[in-house]
GUVEXTOR-189989 format. One line per field, with one value per residue (C-alpha): residue in one letter; chain; x, z, y. Coordinates in nm, 2 decimals. Each point is the difference from the previous one (the first is absolute). Example, Ala and Ser with C-alpha at 12.3 -4.5 7.8 and 13.67 -1.06 7.14 Angstrom:
2
res [A;S] $
chain [A;A] $
xx [1.23;0.14] $
zz [0.78;-0.07] $
yy [-0.45;0.34] $
# end
This chain:
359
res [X;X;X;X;X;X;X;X;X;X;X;X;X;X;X;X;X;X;X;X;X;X;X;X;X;X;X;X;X;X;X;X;X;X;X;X;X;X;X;X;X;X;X;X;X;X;X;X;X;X;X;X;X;X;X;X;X;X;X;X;X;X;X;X;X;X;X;X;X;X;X;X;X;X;X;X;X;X;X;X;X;X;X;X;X;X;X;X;X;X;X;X;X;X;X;X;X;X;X;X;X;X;X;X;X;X;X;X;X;X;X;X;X;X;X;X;X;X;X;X;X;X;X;X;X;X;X;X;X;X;X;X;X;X;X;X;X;X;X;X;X;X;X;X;X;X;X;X;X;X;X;X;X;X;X;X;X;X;X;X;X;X;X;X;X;X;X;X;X;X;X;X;X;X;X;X;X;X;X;X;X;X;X;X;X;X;X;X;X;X;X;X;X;X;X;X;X;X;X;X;X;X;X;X;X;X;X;X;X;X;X;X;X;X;X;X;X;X;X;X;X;X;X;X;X;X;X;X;X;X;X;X;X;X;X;X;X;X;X;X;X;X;X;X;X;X;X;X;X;X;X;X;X;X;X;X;X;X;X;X;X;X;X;X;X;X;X;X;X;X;X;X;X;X;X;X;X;X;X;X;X;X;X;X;X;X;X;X;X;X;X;X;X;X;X;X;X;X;X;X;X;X;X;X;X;X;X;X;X;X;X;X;X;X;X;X;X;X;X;X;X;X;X;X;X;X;X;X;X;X;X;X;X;X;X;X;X;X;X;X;X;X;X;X;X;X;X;X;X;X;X;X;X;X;X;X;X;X;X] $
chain [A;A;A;A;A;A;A;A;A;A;A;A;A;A;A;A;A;A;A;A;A;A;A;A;A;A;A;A;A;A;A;A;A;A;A;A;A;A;A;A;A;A;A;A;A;A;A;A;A;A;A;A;A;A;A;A;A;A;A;A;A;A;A;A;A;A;A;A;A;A;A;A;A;A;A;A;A;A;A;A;A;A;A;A;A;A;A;A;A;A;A;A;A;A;A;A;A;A;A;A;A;A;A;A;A;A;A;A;A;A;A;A;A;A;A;A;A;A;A;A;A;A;A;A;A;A;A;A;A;A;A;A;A;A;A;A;A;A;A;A;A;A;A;A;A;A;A;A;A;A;A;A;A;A;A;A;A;A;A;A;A;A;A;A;A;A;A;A;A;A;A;A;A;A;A;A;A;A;A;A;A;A;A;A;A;A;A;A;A;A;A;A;A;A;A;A;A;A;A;A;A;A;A;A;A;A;A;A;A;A;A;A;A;A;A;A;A;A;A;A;A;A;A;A;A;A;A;A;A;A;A;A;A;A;A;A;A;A;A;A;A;A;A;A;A;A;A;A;A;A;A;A;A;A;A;A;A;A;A;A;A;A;A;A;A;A;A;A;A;A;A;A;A;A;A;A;A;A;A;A;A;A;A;A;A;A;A;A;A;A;A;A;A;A;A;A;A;A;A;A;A;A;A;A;A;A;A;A;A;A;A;A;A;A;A;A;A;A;A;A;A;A;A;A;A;A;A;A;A;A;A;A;A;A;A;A;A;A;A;A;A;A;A;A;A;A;A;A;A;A;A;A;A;A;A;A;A;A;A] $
xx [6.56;0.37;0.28;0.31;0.38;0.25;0.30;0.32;0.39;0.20;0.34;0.14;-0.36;-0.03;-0.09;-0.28;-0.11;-0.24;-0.16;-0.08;-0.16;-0.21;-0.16;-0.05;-0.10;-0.40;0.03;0.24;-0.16;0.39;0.31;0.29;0.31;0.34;0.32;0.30;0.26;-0.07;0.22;-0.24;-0.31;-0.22;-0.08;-0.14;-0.21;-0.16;-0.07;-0.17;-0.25;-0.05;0.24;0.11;0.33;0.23;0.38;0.11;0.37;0.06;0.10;-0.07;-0.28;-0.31;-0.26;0.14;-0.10;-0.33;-0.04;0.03;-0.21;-0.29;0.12;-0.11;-0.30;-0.34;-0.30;-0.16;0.21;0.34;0.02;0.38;0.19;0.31;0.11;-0.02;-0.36;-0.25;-0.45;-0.14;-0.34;-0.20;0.16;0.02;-0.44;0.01;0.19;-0.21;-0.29;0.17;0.09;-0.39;-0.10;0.27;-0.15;0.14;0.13;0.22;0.41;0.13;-0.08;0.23;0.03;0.14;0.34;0.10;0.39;0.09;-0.19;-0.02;0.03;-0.36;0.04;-0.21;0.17;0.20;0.09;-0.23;-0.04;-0.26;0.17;-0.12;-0.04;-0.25;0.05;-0.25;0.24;0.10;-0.12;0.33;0.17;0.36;0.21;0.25;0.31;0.29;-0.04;-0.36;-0.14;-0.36;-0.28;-0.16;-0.36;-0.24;-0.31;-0.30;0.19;-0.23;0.13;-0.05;0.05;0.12;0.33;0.36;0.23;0.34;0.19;0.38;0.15;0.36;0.25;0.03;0.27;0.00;0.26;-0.16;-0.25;0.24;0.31;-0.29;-0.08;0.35;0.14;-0.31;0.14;0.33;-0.21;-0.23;-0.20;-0.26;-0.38;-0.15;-0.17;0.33;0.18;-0.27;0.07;0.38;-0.01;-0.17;0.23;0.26;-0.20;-0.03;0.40;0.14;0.06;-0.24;0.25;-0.08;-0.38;-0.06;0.14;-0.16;-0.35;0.04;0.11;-0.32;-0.22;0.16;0.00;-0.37;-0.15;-0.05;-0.34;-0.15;0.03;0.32;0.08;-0.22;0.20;0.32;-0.04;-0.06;0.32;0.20;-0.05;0.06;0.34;0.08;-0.17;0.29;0.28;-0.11;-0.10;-0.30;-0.10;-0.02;-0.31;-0.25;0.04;0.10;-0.38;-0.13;0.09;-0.23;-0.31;0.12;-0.14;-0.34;-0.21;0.17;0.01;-0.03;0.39;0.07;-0.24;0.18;0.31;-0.09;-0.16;0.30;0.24;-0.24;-0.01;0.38;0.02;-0.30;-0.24;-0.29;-0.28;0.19;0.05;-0.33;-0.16;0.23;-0.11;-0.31;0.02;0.15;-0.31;-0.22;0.18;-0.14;0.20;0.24;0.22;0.35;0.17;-0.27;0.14;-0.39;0.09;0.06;-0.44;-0.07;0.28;0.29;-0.20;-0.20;0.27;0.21;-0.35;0.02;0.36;-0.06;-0.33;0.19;0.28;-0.29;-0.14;-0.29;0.04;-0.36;0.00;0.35;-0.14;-0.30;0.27;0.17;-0.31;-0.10;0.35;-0.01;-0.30;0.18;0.31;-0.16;0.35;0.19;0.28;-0.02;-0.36;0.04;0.29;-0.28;-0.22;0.19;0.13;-0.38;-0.14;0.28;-0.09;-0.36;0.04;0.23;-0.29;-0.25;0.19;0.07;-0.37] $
zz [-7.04;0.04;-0.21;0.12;-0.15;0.13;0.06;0.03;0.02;-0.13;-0.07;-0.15;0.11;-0.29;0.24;0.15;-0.18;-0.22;0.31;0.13;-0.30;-0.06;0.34;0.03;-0.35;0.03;0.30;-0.23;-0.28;-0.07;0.09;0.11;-0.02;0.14;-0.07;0.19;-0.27;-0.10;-0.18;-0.10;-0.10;0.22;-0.22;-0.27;0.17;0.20;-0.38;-0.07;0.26;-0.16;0.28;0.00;0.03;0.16;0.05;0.31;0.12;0.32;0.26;0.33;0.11;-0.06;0.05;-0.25;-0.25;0.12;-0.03;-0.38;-0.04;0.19;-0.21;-0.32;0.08;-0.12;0.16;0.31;0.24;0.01;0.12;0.09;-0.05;0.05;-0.28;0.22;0.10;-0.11;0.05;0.09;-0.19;0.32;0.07;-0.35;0.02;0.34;-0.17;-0.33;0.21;0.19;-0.33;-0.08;0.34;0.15;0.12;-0.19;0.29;0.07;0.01;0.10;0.04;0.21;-0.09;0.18;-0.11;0.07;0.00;0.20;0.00;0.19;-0.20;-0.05;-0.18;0.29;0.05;0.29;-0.02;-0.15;0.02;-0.16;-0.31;-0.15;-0.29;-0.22;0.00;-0.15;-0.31;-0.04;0.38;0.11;0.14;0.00;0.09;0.30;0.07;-0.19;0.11;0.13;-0.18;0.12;-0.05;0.34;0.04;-0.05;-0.12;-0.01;0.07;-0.04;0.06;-0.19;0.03;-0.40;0.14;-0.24;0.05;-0.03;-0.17;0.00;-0.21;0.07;0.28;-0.17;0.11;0.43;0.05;-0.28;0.25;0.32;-0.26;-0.13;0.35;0.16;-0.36;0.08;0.41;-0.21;-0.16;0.25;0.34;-0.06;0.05;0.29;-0.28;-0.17;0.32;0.14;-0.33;0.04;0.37;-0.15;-0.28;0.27;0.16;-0.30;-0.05;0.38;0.07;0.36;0.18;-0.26;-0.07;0.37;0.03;-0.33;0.17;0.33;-0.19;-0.23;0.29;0.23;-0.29;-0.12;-0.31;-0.18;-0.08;0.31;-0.14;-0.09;0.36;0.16;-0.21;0.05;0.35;-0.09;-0.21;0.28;0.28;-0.25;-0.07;0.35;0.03;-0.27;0.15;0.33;0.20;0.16;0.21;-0.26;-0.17;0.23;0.03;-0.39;-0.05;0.27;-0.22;-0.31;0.23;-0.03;-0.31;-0.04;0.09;0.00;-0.30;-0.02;-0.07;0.34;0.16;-0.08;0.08;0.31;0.08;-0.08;0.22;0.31;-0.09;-0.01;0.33;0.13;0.10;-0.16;0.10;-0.14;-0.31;-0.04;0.01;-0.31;-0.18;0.12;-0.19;-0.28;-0.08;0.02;-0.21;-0.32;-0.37;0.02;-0.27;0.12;-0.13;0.13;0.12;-0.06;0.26;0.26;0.03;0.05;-0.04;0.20;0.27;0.03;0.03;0.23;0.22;0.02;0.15;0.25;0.11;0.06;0.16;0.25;0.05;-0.19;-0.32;-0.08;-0.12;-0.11;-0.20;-0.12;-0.14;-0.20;-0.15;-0.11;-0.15;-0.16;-0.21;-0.13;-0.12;0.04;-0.13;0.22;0.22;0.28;0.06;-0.04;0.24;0.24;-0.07;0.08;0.30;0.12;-0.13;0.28;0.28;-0.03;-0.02;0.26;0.21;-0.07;0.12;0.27;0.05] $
yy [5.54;0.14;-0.07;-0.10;0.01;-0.23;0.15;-0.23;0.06;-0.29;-0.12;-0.38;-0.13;-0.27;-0.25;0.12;0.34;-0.25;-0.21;0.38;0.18;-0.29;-0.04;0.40;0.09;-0.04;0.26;0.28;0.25;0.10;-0.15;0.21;-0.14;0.18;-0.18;0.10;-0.20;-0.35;-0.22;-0.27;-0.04;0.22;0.28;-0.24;-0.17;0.33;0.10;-0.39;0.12;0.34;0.17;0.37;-0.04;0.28;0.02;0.16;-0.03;-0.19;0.25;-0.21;0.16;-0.22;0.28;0.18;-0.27;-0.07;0.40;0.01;-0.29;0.12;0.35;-0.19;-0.15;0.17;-0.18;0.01;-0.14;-0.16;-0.36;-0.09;-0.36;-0.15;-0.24;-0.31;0.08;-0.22;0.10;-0.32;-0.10;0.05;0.32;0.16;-0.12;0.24;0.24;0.03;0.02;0.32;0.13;0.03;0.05;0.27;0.35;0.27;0.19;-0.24;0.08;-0.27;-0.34;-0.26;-0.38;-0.30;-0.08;-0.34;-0.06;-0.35;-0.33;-0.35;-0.28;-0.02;0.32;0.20;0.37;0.02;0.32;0.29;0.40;0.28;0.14;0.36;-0.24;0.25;0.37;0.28;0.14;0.39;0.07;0.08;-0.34;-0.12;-0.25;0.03;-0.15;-0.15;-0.36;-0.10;0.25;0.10;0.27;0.15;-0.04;0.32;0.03;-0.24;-0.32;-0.31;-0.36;-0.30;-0.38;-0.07;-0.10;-0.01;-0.28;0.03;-0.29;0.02;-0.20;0.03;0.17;0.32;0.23;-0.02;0.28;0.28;0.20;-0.03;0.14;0.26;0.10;0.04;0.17;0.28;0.00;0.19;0.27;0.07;-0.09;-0.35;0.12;-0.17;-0.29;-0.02;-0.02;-0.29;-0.18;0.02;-0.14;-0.29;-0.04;-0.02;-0.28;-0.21;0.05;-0.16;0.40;-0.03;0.23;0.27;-0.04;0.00;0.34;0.11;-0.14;0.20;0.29;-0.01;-0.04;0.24;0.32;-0.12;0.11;-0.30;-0.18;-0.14;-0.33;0.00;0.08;-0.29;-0.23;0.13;-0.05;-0.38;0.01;0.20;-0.32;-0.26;0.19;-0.02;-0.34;-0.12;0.23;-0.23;0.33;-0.12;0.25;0.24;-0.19;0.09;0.38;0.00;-0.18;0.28;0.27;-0.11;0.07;0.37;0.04;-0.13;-0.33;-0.26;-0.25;-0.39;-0.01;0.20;-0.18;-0.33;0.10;0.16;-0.31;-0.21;0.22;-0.07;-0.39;0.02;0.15;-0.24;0.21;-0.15;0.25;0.25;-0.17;-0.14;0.38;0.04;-0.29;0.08;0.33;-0.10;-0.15;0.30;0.22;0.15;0.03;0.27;0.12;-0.10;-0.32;-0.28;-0.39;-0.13;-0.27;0.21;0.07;-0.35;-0.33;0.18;0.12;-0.30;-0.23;0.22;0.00;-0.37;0.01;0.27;-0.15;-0.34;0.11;0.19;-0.39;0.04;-0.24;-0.02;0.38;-0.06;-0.32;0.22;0.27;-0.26;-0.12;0.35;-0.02;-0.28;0.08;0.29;-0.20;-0.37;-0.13;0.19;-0.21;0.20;-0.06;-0.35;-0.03;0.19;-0.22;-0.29;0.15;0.10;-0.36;-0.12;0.18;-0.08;-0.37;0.02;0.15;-0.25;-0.26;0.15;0.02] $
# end
């Protein structure tokens, strides 16, 4: 059986440090904990759970913090969280269960991260994590802001996901100030430089990340899907900036750079329902459907409910509503309280009463 360290970096994490440590610590042989300068009570509670705790000054660079904590850790392999991440029971069972069961030539192992929910609490928006990484075989964390460590190696997946449960609004300008104070010194990698674009996004700056999109997908260089999705974030720039005809070719340029995923699939899909040519857009959702897991950020609605709903309008605007009907029902048993399916429903129920009496 391997061992495992947990390796965090922390800072003013009183509210949630606790929740965290005490849904991972059955997975963890050592705790590693790296704080960057609390004021309250982190530090002593890290220690209550038998913590290693490290001082490291904050220097804006998040990789530079996870570096010294994976730096101190001594077993096996180096399992990473963030302070508002929380192992489920039925994941930390899957996990354990790895832990006993893992092949010892593994590197790296990638996990489900789930970071958005529905009110059900069902992720709506997931993506693989290098979540558990073989210790002193040579791997660091890149990047100021979004910090990640490349795949090499054996690379195994599993399905013990990590949930990420935010507690409060944290600071929203830090990792766009980070990124454009690095911009002085010196040129963005391509990650940095995909990360920055969508900090521009999330800040009403459209004009800007549209040009820092097209220049990241024009120079290349950055991970394949990182480009599929920036693609994705590129037309719904110029979706917002009300530049229509830029969404389509913007969505064309994602298929430059490997199979297409579910998320492209949609949103090529949506373009051609916009522009109402249903075949066209049916192929898409079509597609959608019948892609595999990739390891880009993943809407898990766009395999199944999105496309199966978008099927039922194309299919009724081509005059077939008992396929379109069919659609919504395959939709509804997905998301059985979902109001769109019942306005379908309603709308379907209609039309075939309205065809009985007319027989």
């Amino acid at each position: 059986m391997i061992t495992i360290s947990l390796c965090m970096i922390v800072k003013n994490e009183e509210a949630v440090l606790e929740r965290c440590l005490q849904s991972a610590a059955p997975l963890a042989d050592e705790l590693i904990v790296v704080d960057t300068g609390s004021t309250d009570s982190t530090v002593e509670i890290a220690r209550r759970f038998g913590a290693q705790v490290f001082s490291f000054p904050w220097r804006d660079d998040f990789s530079a913090a996870r570096n010294v904590s994976f730096e101190a850790a001594s077993m096996d392999y180096c399992l990473w969280l963030d302070a508002d991440d929380i192992i489920l029971p039925d994941d930390l069972s899957k996990l354990l269960a790895m832990k006993e069961t893992l092949p010892p030539d593994t590197d790296m192992v990638m996990l489900p991260y789930h970071t958005a929910f529905d009110a059900d609490g069902v992720p709506t928006f997931t993506c693989y994590r290098e979540r558990l990484i073989r210790n002193h075989a040579g791997f660091r964390w890149e990047g100021v802001v979004h910090e990640a460590i490349a795949p090499r190696g054996v690379v195994r997946y599993g399905d013990g996901a990590v949930t990420h449960r935010k507690t409060g609004p944290g600071d929203p300008d830090r990792n766009l100030r980070i990124l454009e104070g690095l911009r002085v010194r010196r040129p963005l990698t391509p990650r940095e430089q995909f990360y920055y674009a969508r900090e521009l996004t999330y800040h009403g700056r459209d004009w800007e990340a549209a040009a820092q999109f097209a220049d990241f997908l024009r120079t290349g260089g950055g991970w394949a899907p990182d480009s599929i999705q920036a693609a994705i974030d590129l037309a719904e720039c110029y979706r917002r900036l009300e530049q229509p005809e830029q969404i389509l070719p913007s969505l064309v340029l994602g298929l430059c750079f490997g199979a297409p995923t579910p998320e492209l699939c949609c949103a090529l899909g949506q373009r051609y329902l916009e522009l109402e040519q249903w075949e066209a857009a049916i192929y898409w959702y079509e597609q959608a459907m019948n892609r595999p897991e990739h390891l880009g950020f993943t809407l898990p609605d766009c395999r199944n409910y999105i496309p199966l709903l978008q099927l039922c309008v194309c299919h009724d605007r081509l005059g077939d509503w008992r396929k379109a009907a069919a659609y919504n029902e395959a939709a509804c048993r997905l998301r059985p309280q979902s109001p769109a399916c019942a306005y379908n429903r309603a709308y379907f129920d209609r039309i075939a009463q309205q065809n009985a009496d007319r027989n």
